[in-house]
Residue frames relative to the residue before (quaternion, step in Angstrom):
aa qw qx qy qz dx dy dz
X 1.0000 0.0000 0.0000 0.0000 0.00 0.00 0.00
X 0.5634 -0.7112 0.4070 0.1059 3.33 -0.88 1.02
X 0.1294 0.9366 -0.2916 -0.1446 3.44 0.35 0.62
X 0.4675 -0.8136 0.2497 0.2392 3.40 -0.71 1.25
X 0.2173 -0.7177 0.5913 0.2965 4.06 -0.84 0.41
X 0.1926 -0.7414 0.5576 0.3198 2.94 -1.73 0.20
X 0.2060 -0.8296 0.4915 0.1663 3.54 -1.19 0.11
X 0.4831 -0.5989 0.5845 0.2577 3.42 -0.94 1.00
X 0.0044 0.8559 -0.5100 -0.0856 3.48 -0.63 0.83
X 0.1787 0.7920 -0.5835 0.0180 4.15 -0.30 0.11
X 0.7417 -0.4825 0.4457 0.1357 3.31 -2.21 0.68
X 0.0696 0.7315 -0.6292 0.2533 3.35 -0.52 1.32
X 0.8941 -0.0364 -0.0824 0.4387 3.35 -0.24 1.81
X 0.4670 -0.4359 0.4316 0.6369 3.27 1.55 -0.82
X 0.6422 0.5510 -0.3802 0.3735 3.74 0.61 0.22
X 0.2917 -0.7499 0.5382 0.2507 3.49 -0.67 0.29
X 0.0015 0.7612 -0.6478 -0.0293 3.57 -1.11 0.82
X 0.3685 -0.6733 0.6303 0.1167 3.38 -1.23 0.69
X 0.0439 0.7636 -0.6389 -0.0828 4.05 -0.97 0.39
X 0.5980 -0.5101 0.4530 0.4206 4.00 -0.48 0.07
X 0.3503 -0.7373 0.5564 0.1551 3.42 -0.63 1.28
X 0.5694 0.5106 -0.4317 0.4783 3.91 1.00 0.11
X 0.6574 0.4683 -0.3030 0.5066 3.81 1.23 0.10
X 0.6614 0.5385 -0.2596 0.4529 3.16 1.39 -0.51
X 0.3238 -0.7847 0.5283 0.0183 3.39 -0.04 2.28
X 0.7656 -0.2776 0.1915 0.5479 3.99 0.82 -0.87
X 0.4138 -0.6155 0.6114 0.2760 3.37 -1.37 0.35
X 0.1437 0.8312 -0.5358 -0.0375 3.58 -1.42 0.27
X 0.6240 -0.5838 0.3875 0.3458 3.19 -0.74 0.73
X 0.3830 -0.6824 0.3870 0.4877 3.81 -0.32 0.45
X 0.1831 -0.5480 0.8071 0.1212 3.94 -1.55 0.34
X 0.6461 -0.4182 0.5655 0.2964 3.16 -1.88 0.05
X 0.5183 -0.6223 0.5636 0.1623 3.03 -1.44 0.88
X 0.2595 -0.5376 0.6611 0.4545 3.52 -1.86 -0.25
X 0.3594 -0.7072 0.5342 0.2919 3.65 -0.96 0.09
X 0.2419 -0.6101 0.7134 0.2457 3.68 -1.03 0.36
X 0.6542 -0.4551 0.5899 0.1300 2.67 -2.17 -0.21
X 0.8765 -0.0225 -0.0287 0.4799 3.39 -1.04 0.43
X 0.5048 0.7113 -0.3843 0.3025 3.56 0.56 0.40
X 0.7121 -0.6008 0.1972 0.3051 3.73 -0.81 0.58
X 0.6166 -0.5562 0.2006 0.5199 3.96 -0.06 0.37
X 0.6806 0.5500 -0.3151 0.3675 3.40 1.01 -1.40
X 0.7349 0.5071 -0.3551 0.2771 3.30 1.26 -0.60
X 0.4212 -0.7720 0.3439 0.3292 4.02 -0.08 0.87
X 0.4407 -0.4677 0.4535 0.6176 3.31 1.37 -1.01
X 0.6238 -0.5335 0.4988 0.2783 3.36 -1.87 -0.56
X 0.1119 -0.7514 0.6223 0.1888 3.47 -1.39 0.45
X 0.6297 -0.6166 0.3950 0.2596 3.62 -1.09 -0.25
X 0.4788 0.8137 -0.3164 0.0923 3.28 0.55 0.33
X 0.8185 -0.2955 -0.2731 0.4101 2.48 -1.08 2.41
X 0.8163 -0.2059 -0.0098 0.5396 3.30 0.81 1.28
X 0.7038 0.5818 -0.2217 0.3421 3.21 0.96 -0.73
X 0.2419 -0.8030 0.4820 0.2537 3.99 0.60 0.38
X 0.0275 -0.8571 0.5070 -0.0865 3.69 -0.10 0.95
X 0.4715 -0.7676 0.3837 0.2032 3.40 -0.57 1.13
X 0.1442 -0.6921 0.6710 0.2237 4.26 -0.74 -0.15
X 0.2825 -0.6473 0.6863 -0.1738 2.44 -1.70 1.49
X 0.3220 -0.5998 0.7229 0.1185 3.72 -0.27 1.49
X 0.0821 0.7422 -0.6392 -0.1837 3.76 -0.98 -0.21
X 0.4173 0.5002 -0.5472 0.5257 3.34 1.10 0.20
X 0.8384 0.2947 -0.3322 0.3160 3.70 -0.25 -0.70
X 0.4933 0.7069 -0.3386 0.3772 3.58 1.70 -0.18
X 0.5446 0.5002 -0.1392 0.6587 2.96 1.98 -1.21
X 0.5323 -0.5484 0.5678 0.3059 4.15 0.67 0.31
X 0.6239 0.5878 -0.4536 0.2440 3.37 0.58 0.25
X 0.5579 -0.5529 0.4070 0.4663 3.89 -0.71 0.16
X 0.5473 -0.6783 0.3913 0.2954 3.20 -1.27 0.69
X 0.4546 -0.6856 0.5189 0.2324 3.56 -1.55 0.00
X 0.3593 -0.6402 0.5327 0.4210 3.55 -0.63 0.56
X 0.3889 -0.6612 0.5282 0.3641 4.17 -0.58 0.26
X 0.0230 0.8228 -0.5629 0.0741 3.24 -1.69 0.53
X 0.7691 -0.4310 0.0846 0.4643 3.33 -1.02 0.46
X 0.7513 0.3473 -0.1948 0.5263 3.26 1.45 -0.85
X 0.1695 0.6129 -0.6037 0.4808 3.93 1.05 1.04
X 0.0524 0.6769 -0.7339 -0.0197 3.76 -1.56 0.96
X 0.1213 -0.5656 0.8015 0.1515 3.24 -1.31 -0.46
X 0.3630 -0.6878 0.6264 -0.0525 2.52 -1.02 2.04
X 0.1251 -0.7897 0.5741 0.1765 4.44 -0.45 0.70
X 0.2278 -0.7764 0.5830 0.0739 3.47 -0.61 1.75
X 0.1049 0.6634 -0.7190 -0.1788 3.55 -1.00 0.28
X 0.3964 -0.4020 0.7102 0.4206 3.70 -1.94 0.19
X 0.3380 -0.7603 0.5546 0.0134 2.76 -2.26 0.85
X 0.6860 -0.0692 -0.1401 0.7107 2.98 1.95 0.00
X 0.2419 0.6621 -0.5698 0.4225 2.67 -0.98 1.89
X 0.4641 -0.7429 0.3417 0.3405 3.68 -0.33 1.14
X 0.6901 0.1331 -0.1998 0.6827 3.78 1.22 -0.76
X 0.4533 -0.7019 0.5142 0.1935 2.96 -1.52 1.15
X 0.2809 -0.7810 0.5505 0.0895 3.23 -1.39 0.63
X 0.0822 -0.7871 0.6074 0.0687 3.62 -0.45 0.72
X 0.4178 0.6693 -0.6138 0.0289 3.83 -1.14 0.07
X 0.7628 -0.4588 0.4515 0.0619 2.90 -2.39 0.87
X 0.2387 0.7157 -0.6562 -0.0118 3.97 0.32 0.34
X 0.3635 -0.6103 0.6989 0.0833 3.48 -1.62 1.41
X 0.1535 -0.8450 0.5047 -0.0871 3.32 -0.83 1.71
X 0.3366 -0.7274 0.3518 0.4835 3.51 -0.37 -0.55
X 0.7808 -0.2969 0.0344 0.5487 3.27 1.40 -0.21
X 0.4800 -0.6920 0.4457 0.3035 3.55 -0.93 0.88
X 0.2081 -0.7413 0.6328 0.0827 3.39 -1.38 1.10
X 0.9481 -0.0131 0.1403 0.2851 3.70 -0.16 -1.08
X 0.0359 0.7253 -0.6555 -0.2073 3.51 -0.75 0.05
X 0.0450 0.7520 -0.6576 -0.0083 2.98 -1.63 1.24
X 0.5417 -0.4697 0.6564 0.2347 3.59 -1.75 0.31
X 0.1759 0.6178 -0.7568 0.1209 3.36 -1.19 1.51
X 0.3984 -0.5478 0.6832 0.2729 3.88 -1.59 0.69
X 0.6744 -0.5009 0.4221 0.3407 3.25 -1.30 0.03
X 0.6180 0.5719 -0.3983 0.3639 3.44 1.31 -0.55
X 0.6856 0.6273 -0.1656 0.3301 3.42 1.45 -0.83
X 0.5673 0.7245 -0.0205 0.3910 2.68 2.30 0.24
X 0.0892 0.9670 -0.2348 -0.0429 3.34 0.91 0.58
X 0.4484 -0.6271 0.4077 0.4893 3.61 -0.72 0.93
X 0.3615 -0.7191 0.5389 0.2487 3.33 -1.72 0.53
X 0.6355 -0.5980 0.3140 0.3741 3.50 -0.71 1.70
X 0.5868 -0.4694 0.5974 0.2800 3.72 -1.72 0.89
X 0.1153 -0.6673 0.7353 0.0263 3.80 -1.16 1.12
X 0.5118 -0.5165 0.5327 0.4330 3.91 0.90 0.17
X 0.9162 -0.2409 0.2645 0.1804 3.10 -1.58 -0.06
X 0.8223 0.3037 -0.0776 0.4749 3.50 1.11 -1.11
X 0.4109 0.5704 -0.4450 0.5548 3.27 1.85 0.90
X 0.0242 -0.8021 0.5635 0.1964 3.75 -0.08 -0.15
X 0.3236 -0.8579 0.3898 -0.0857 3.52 -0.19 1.54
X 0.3469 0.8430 -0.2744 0.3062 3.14 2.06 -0.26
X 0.7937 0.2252 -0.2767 0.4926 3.82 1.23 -0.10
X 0.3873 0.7138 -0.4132 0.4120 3.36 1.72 0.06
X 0.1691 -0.6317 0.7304 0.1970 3.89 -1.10 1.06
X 0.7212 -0.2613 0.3941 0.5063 3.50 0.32 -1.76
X 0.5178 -0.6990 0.4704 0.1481 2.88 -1.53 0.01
X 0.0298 0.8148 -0.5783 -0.0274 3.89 -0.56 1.28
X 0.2006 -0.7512 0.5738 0.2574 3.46 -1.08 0.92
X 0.2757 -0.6678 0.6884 -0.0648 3.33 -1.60 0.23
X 0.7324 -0.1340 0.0565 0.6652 3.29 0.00 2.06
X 0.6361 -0.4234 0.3947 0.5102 4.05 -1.14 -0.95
X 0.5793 0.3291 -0.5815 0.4669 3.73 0.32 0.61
X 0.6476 -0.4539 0.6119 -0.0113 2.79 -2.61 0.24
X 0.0373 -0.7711 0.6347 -0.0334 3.61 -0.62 0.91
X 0.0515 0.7394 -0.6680 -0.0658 3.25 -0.84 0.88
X 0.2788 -0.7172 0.6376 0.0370 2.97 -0.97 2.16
X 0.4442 -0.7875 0.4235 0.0564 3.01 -1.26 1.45
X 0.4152 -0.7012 0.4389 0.3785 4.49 0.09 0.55
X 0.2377 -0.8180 0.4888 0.1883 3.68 0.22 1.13
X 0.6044 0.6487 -0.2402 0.3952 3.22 1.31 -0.21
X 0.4062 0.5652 -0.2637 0.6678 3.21 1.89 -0.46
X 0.7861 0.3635 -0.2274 0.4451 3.47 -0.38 -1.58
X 0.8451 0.0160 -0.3836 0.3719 3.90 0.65 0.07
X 0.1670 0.7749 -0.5405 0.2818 3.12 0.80 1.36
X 0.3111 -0.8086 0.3860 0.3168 4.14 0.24 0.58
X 0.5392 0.6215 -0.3246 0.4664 3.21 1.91 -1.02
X 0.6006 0.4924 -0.4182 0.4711 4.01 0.66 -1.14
X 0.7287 0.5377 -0.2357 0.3528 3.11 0.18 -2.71
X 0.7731 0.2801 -0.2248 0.5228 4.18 -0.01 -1.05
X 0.4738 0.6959 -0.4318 0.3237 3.72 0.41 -0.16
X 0.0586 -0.7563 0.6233 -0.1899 4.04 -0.22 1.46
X 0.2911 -0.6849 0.6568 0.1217 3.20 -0.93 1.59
X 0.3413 -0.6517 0.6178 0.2776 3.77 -1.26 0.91
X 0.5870 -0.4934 0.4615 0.4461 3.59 -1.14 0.17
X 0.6935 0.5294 -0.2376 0.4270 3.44 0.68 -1.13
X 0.3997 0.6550 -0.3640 0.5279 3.37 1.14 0.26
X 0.5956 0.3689 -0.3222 0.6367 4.07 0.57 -1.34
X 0.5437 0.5584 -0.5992 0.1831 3.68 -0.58 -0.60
């Protein structure tokens, strides 16, 4: 028997993305952030929640995309890993939540090779629905600190 996942899906850019709803600790409206210091753009800073200090994650800009002014309908979606010896908790700033659906694995499709200068590192696959595209993200990636905090130097392309 085939068994089915679900997936919290929401709007990023005009795209749709999908993340495992077993990672998905809560949804919130965005609040302000603390800021850190010296840290990369995508990262928003940190909030408190209920003890737990929990990082933000622009994902538009994590994804190289341009930023978004925030608004009423900006969330932050709270990922946690579910198996894993240290727990992980983080904040992804969306533009808004859309859906929860049920895909099998068959409905799942590898996403195509971009060579080298696509980095592909949070991509599971891909599930349509009707004629659009979901692009269901590897929640395991996104709370991986090594993927999620990882910054290519320029000097790196050379």
């Amino acid at each position: 028997m085939e068994q089915e996942k679900e997936y919290l899906t929401f709007i990023l850019n005009g795209e749709e993305y999908g993340v495992d709803i077993l990672c998905v600790q809560e949804i919130r409206v965005w609040s302000s952030v603390t800021e850190l210091p010296n840290k990369p753009d995508y990262i928003k800073g940190v909030i408190n929640l209920r003890g737990i200090i929990v990082p933000i994650i622009d994902l538009r800009q994590r994804f190289g995309q341009d930023p978004l002014a925030y608004n009423e309908q900006t969330v932050t979606i709270i990922l946690r890993n579910q198996n894993s010896q240290k727990t992980m908790v983080v904040g992804i700033v969306v533009d808004a939540v859309s859906e929860v659906y049920k895909f099998d694995k068959q409905s799942i499709r590898t996403p195509p090779t971009f060579g080298n200068k696509i980095d592909r590192c949070f991509l599971q696959g891909l599930a349509s629905i009707e004629e659009r595209l979901i692009i269901l993200l590897d929640s395991h990636s996104l709370l991986d600190q090594n993927e999620l905090y990882h910054v290519e130097s320029k000097a790196e392309e050379v």
